[in-house]
C-alpha positions in Angstrom: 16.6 29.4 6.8 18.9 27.4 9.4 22.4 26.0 7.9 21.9 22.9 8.3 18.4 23.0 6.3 19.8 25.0 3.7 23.3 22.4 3.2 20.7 19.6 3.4 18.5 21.1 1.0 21.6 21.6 -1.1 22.6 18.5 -1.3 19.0 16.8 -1.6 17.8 18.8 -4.6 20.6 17.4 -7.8 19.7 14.0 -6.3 15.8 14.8 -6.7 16.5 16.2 -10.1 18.7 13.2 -11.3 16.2 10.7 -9.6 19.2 9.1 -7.8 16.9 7.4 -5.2 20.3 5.6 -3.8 22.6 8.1 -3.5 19.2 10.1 -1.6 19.0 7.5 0.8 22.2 7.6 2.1 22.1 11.4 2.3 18.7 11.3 4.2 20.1 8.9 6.4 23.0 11.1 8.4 19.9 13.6 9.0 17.3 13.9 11.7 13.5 13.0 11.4 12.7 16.9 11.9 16.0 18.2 9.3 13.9 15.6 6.7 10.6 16.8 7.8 11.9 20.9 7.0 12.9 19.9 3.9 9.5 18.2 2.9 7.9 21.1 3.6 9.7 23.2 0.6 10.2 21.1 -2.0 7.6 20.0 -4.4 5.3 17.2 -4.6 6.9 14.8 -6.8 10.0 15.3 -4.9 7.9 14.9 -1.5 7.2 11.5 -3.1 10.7 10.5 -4.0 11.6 11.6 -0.3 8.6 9.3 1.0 9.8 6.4 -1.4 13.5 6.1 0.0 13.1 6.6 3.6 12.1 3.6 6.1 8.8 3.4 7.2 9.9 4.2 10.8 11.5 7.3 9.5 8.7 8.2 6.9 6.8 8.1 9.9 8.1 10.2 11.8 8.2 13.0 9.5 4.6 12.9 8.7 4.1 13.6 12.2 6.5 16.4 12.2 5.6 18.4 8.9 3.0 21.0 9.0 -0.8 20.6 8.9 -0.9 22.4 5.3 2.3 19.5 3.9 0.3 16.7 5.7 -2.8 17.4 4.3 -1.1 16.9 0.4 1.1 14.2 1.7 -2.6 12.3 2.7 -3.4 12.6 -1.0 0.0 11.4 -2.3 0.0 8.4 -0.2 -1.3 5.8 -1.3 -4.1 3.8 1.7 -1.8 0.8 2.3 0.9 3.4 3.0 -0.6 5.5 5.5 -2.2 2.9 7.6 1.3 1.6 8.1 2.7 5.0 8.5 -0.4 5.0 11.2 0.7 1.6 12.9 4.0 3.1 13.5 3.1 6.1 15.6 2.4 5.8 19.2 -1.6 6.1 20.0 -1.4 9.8 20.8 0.1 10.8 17.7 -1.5 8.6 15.3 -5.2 10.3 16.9 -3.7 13.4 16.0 -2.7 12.5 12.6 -5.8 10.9 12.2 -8.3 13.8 13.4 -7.1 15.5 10.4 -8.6 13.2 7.6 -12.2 13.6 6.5 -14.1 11.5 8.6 -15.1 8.6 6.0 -10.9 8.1 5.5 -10.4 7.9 9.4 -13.5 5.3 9.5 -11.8 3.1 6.7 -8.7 3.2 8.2 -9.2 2.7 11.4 -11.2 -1.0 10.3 -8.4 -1.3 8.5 -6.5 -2.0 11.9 -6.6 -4.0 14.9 -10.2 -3.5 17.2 -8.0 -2.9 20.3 -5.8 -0.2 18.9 -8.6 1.3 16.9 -10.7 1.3 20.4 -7.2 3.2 22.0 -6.9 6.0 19.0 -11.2 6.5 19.2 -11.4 6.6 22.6 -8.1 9.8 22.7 -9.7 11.2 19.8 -12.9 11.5 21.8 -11.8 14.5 23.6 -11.1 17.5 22.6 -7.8 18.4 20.8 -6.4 21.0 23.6 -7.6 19.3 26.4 -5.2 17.0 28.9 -7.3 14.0 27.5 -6.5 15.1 23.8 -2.6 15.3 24.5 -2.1 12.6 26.7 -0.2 8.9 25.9 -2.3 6.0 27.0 0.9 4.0 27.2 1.9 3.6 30.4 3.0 1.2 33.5 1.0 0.9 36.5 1.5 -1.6 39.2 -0.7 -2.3 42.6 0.5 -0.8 46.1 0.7 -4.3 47.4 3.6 -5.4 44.6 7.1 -5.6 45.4 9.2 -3.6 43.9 10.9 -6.9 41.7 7.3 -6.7 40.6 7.7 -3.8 39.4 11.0 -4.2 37.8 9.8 -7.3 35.9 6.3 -5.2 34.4 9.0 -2.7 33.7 11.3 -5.3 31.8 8.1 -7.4 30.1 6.4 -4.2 28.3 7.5 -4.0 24.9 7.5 -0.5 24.3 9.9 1.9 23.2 8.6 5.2 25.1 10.7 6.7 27.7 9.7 6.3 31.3 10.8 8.3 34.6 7.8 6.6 37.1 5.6 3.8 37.9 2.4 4.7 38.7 0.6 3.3 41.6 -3.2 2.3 41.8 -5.5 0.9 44.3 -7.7 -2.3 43.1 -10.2 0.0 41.5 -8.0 1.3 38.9 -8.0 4.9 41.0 -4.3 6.6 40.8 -2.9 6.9 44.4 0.6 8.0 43.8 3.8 7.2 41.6 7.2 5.9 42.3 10.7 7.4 40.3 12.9 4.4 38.2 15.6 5.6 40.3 14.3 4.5 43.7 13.2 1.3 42.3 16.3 0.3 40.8 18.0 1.6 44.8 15.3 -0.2 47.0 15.4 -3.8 48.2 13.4 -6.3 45.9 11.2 -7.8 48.4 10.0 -4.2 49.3 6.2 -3.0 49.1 5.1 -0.4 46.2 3.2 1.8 49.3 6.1 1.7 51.0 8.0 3.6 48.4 5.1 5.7 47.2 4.8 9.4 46.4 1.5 10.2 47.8 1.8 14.0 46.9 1.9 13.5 43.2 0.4 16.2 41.1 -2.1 15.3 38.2 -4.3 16.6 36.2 -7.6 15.7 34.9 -8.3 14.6 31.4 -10.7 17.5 30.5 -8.1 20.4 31.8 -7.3 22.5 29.0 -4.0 22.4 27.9 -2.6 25.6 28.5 -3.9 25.0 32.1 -1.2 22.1 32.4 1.6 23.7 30.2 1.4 25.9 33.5 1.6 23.2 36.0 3.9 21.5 34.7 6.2 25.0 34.6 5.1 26.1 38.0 6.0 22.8 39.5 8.5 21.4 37.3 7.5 18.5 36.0 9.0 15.8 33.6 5.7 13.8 33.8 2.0 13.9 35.0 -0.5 11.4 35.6 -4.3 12.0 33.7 -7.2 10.8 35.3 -10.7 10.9 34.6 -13.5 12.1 36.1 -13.6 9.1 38.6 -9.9 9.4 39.5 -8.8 6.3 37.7 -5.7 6.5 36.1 -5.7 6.8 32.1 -2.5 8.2 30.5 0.3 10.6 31.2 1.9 14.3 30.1 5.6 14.2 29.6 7.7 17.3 29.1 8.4 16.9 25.6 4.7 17.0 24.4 4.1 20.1 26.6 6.8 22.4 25.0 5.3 21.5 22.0 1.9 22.8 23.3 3.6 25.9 24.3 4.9 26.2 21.0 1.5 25.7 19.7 -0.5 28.6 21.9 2.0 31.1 21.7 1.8 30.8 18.2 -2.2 31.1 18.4 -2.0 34.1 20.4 0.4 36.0 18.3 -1.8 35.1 15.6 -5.1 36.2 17.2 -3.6 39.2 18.2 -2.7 40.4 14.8 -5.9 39.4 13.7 -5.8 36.7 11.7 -6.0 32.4 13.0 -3.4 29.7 13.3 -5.6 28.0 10.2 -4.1 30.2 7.7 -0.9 28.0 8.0 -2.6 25.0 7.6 -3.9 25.9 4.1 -2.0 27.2 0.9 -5.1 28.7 -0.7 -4.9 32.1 -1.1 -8.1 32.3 -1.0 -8.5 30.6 2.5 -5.7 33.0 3.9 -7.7 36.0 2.6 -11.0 34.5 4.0 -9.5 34.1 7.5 -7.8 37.8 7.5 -11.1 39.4 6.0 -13.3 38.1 9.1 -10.9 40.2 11.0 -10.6 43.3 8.9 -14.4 43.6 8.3 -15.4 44.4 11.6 -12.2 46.8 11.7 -13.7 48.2 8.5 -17.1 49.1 10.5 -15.4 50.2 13.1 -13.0 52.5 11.3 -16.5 53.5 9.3 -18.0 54.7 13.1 -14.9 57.0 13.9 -14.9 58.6 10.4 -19.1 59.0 11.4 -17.4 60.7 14.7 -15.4 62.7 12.5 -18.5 64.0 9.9 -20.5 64.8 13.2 -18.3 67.5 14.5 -17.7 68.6 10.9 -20.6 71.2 11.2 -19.9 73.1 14.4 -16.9 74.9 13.5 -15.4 74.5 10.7 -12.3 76.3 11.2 -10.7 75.2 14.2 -12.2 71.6 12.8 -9.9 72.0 9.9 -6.8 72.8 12.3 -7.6 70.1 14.9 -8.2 67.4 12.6 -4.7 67.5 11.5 -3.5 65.8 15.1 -6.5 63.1 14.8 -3.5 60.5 13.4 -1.6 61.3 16.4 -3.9 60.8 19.0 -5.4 57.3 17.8 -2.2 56.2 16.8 -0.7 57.1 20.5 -3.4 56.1 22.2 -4.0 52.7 20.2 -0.7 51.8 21.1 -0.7 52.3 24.5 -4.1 50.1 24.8 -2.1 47.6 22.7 0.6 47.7 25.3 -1.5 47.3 28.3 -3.7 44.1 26.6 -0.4 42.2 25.6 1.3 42.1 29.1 -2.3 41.7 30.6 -3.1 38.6 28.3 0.6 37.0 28.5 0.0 37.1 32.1 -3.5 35.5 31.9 -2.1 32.7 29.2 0.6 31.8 31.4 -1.7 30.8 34.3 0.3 34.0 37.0 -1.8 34.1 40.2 -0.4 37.9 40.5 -2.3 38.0 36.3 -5.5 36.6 37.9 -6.0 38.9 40.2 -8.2 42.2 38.6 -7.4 44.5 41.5 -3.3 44.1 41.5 -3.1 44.7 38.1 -5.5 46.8 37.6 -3.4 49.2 40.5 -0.2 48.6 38.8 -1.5 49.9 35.4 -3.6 52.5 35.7 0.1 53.7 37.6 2.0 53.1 34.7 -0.3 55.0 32.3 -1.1 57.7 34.2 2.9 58.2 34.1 2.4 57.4 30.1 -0.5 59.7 30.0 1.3 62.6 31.6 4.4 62.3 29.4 2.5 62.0 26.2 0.5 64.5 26.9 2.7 67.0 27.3 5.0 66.0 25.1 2.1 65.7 22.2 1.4 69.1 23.4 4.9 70.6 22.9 4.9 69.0 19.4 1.6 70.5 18.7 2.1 74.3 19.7 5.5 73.9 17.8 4.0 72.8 14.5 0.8 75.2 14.8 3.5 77.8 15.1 5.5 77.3 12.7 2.6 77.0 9.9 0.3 79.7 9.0 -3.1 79.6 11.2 -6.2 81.2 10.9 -5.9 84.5 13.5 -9.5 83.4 14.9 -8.3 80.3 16.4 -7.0 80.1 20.1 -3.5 78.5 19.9 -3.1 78.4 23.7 -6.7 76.4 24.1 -6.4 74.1 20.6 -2.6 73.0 22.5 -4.3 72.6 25.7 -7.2 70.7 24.2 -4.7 68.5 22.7 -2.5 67.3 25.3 -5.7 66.8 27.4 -6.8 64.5 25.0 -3.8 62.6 24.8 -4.0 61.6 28.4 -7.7 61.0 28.5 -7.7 58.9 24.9 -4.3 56.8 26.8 -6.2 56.6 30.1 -9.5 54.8 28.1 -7.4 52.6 25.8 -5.5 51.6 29.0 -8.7 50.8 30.5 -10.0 49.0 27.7 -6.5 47.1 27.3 -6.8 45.8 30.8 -11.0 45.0 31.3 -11.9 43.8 27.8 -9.1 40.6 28.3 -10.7 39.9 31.8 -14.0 40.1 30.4 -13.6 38.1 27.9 -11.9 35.1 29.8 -14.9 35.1 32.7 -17.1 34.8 29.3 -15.1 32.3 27.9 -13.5 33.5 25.1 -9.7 33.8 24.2 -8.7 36.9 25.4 -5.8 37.5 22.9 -9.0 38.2 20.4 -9.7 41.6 22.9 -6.0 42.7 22.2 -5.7 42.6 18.3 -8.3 44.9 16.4 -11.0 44.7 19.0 -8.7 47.2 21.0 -7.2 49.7 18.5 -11.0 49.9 16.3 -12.8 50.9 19.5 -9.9 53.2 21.0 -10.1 54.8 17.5 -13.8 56.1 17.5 -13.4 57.0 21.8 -10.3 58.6 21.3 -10.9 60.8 18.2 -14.3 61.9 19.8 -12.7 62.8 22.8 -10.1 65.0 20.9 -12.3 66.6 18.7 -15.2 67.7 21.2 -12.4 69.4 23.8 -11.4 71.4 20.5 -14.6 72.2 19.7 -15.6 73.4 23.0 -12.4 75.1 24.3 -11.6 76.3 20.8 -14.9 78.1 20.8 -15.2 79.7 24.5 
């Protein structure tokens, strides 16, 4: 826990028990919306209440929006309708569609009637699209000016919106509402009043279109280092903006999916405190591990029956092998789907990293091998063995399996997250137990028939 959320939750919790609702609204009010909003998260939910009943309705606000899914869902309940429509009114349109896409959809229809037609037109029309797309992301508010105003034009749109967002451009569009460029503050605030808009303009601004996903701009906007993009439609007509802020928090939010996919579970497991919803999400995971663990213990019985002594030697080193080998797969899918989620042209290409890889685990291979060798003639040695059984070939048979089970999990590290993004499916799901379950049954079957067969010549 960070110091200054354990002082604050310190101090805040003898004013929750003594109901001192004055003395907690001073305290909450020398901390930050997100200090409040860690708090909320831990303490119960009568004391979530008292916290909601003290703080300003700018404030309270704020911290809805900043608490996670699985608080927000109980704060819905605990607040009362009247309450959370305001809380709703106080948010700008992006994050009140947000907020708002997580209510059963009979409570979203009542409240948005519940508020003005032309901001409930604004929130239906973000929530429209989908959640992790530029469109779902984007803030509507905005200033736009034609190319044929003067730059005192400009100023005075700038001074006349009432809006308390943070601005770094005007953008520029043609009489058609289509997005030709932008201008910075800064040059506005240096040029002559009487000047044109085109004059000034940035023709070479980059954009993105509403239905981008959004880890396709969180790369854009690192790539070319961006503080703010323009998002159009698909008729190039200017309808919101990207700032810097929101994408940091959509990095935030898919490298948290892919570590979570990649263990095998799903980000919704936070969102919910039911144990019983957390087990559901990790037992759609582990079943098909299950089966797959079920077909390498079927690889296992099958070799059983051709000879049963140097079986009962070699199996011994079957932990050894998958685990090795699973690992190196593990290792090859992870930098392979970091480099695909972070948009690297060097990623993209199949060829270049499929040369650099198979490089670096043939040099893997090698060394395990013969290291996992070494380790095996030393422990075969040192324990007593059945005088029928070829040391020499059960050794060799062993290291040659190491490099062959590394070579195929490197392969399947490095194909399976390809494939799967050309088929259009998250590739972190290729790198989790897909990976390791499959490399199990290959690897052990591999292992087990070069014992077999050189064990028996």
């Amino acid at each position: 826990m960070a110091e200054e959320q354990k002082q604050l939750l310190e101090q805040i919790k003898p004013l929750l028990d003594s109901k001192d609702e004055s003395a907690l609204r001073q305290l909450l009010a020398e901390y930050r919306e997100s200090e409040i909003a860690e708090v909320v998260e831990i303490v119960d939910k009568e004391e979530r209440r008292m916290v909601f009943d003290v703080l300003d309705r700018e404030v309270s606000a704020e911290v809805l929006e900043k608490v996670n899914e699985a608080t927000r869902a109980i704060l819905f309940d605990l607040l009362h309708d009247h309450e959370l429509r305001a809380l709703i009114l106080e948010l700008g349109l992006d994050d009140a569609a947000d907020l708002l896409a997580e209510l059963p959809e009979d409570e979203c229809h009542d409240l948005l009637s519940s508020i003005s037609p032309a901001k409930a037109t604004q929130i239906r029309k973000l929530m429209s699209y989908s959640e992790d797309s530029a469109g779902g992301i984007m803030d509507p508010v905005l200033i736009s000016v034609s190319q044929d105003a003067t730059v005192a034009q400009a100023v005075n749109k700038i001074r006349a919106a009432e809006i308390d967002e943070d601005f770094y451009s005007v953008f520029v569009i043609d009489d058609r509402g289509k997005f030709i460029g932008d201008v910075r503050i800064r040059i506005l605030l240096t040029a002559c009043e009487t000047k044109k808009i085109k004059e000034l303009l940035e023709e070479d601004t980059i954009s993105v279109n509403a239905d981008a996903d959004q880890e396709e701009v969180r790369n854009i906007f690192s790539k070319n280092d961006l503080i703010v993009a323009p998002v159009l439609d698909k008729d190039q007509r200017l309808i919101g903006r990207i700032t810097a802020d929101r994408i940091i928090e959509v990095a935030e939010e898919e490298a948290a999916e892919d570590i979570f996919t990649m263990a095998g579970t799903d980000p919704d497991e936070q969102d919910n405190f039911s144990a019983i919803h957390a087990a559901r999400i990790r037992m759609t995971w582990l079943i098909p591990c299950l089966l797959g663990t079920a077909v390498t213990a079927l690889v296992m019985t099958f070799f059983h029956g051709y000879n049963k002594i140097i079986y009962a030697t070699a199996v011994a080193f079957v932990p050894m092998i998958a685990a090795i080998s699973g690992n190196a797969g593990l290792q090859t899918s992870a930098i392979v789907v970091s480099g695909l989620a972070t948009g690297h042209l060097a990623a993209l290409k199949f060829s270049q990293v499929f040369s650099r890889e198979v490089r670096i685990a043939l040099l893997v291979a090698l060394a395990c091998g013969i290291l996992g060798g070494i380790i095996c003639s030393i422990l075969l040695v040192t324990k007593p063995y059945n005088a029928e059984i070829q040391l020499s070939r059960l050794v060799f048979a062993f290291g040659t399996a190491m490099f062959s089970a590394i070579m195929v999990a490197t392969t399947l590290g490095l194909a399976l997250p390809f494939l799967f993004k050309k088929i259009g499916i998250d590739p972190a799901i290729s790198s989790g137990p897909l990976v390791t379950t499959a490399n199990d049954s290959i690897s052990v079957a591999i292992y087990l028939s070069l014992a077999i067969m050189l064990g028996s010549l």
